[in-house]
C-alpha positions as CSV (number, residue, x, y, z in Angstrom):
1,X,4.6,7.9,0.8
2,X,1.3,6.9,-0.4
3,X,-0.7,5.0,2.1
4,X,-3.1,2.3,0.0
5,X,-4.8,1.2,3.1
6,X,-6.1,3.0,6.4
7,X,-3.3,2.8,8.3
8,X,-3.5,1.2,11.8
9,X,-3.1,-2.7,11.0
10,X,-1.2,-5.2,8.3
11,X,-3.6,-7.4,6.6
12,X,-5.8,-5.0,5.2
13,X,-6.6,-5.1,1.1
14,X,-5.6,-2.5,-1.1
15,X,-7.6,0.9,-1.3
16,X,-7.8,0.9,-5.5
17,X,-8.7,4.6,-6.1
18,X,-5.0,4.5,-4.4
19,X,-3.6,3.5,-7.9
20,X,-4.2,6.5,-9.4
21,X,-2.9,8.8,-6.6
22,X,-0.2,7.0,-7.7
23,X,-0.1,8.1,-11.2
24,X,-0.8,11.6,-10.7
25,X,2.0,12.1,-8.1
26,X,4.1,10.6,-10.7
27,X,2.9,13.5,-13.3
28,X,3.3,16.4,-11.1
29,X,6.9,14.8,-10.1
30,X,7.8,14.6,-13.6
31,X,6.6,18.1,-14.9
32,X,8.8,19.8,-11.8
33,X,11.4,17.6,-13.2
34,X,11.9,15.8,-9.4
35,X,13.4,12.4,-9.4
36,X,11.2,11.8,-6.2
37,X,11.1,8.5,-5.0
38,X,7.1,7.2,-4.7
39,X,6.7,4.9,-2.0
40,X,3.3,2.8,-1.4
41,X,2.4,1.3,1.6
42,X,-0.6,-1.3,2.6
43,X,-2.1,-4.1,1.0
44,X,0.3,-5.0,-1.8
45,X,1.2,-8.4,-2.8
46,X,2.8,-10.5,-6.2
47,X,-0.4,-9.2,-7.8
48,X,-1.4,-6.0,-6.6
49,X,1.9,-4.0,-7.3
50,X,1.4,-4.4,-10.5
51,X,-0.8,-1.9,-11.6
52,X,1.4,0.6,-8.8
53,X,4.7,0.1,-10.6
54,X,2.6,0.8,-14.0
55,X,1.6,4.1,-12.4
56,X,5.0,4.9,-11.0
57,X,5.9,3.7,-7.6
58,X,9.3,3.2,-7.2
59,X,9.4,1.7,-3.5
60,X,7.0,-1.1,-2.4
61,X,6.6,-1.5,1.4
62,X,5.1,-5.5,1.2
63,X,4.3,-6.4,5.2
64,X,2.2,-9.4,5.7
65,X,2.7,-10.2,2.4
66,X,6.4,-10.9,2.4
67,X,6.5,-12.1,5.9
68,X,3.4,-14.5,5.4
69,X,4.6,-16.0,2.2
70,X,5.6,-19.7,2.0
71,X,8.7,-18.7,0.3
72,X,9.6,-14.6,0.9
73,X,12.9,-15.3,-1.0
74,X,10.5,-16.4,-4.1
75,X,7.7,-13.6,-3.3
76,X,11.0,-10.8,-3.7
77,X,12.0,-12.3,-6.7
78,X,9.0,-12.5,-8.5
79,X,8.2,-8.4,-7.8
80,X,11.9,-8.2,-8.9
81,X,10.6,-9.6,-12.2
82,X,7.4,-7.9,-12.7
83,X,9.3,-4.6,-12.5
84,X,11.9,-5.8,-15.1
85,X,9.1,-6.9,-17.1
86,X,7.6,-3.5,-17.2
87,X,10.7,-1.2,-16.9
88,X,13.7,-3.3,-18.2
């Protein structure tokens, strides 16, 4: 679990130097040949994730985000699209 904002309350933006925690968790991960799962947690949104799924994440924890959206139905499907876009 990699935390992208100071944990405490939702709402908070996104800690960028978190991004490429991201990517070299993924690296070490991939040189002990681990499958780990890389979960990221604060201040992602529609936009935001992006750059995270580039690095590696592989779960997204989406808070206010999903639960403040006018549609969360819509906000889940277009991070389902982004990844398939980058990933396949």
């Amino acid at each position: 679990l990699v935390m992208s904002v100071n944990p405490g309350f939702g709402g908070q933006k996104m800690i960028p130097a978190t991004i490429k925690k991201v990517g070299e968790i993924r690296r070490m991960l991939d040189e002990a040949g681990c499958d780990a799962l890389i979960e990221v947690d604060g201040g992602l949104n529609t936009q935001t994730c992006v750059p995270f799924m580039q690095q590696g994440m592989t779960v997204m924890v989406a808070g206010s985000a999903l639960y403040g959206a006018a549609d969360p139905k819509a906000f889940i499907e277009e991070v389902r699209a982004q990844d398939r876009a980058l990933h396949g």
